[in-house]
C-alpha positions, 0 to 999 in steps of 0.5 A: 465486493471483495468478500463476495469475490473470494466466496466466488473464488472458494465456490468455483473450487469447491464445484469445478476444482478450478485452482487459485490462490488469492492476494490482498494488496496492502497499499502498494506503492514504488516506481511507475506507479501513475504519479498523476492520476486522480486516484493514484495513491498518497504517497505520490500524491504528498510528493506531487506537493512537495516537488511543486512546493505547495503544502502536503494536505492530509484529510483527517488529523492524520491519525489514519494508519496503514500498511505500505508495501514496496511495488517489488516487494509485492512483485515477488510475493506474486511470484511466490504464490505462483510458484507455491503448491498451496490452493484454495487460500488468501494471503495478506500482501504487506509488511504488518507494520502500521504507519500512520498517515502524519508519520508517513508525511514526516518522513517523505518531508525529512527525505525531501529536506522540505521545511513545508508545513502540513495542512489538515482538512477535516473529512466532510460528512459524506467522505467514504474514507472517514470509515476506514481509520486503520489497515494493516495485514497480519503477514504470518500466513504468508511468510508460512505458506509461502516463504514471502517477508518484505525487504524494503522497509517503508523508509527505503521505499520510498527513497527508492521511489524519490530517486526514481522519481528524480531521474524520470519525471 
């Protein structure tokens, strides 16, 4: 579906000059992401457990790896693709740097000062998420074409969305 959406995107230009430029979200995450939704993302999801002191559960060996990108971070890569005069082009929105995801547990329980130890779940047979194991976005197009580079890096992130969550949930 996302293949077929940016071929929509290209032939809408390509027939009606109807301008766009689009955005490929890495794994955003920060303040007022919905920390409890059923879908909501893993970094909430790891400090829901923590917060609760339950163990952090991780499917898979942990190995998986992915880009995070702070919610501000990708507030001003949005930003920057409005305010840029290039069109008809797609843009990674990430930090290019991969973390996995028993590293990313590591740090979130070192920042909790939590001694919780962390349980494996094997994938079941039918789980979509065994098929994707690594995703990261190049980021040189972007910080080419429209000036974008991450601040925050992951570890600042995510103490900034502790203190968040800490003085609002």
């Amino acid at each position: 579906t996302k293949i077929a959406g940016e071929a929509m995107c290209r032939a809408f230009y390509d027939r009606y000059g109807l301008d766009y430029v689009g955005l490929r979200y890495m794994n955003v995450y920060g303040p007022h992401q919905d920390q409890t939704a059923a879908y909501t993302g893993v970094i909430p999801i790891m400090l829901n457990k923590i917060d609760t002191n339950e163990q952090p559960v991780i499917n898979g060996d942990g190995s998986q790896a992915y880009d995070f990108i702070d919610v501000e971070d990708a507030g001003r890569c949005n930003v920057l693709a409005l305010q840029a005069d290039v069109v008809d082009e797609f843009y990674n929105v990430g930090t290019g740097v991969q973390t996995s995801i028993r590293e990313l547990c590591d740090s979130i329980l070192k920042m909790k000062n939590s001694d919780l130890k962390v349980q494996y779940n094997p994938y079941s047979e039918d789980d979509a998420r065994q098929m994707v194991q690594n995703r990261i976005g190049c980021t040189k197009k972007a910080e080419r074409d429209l000036g974008f580079k991450y601040q925050y890096d992951l570890k600042q992130g995510l103490q900034r969305l502790i203190d968040w969550r800490e003085k609002n949930l």
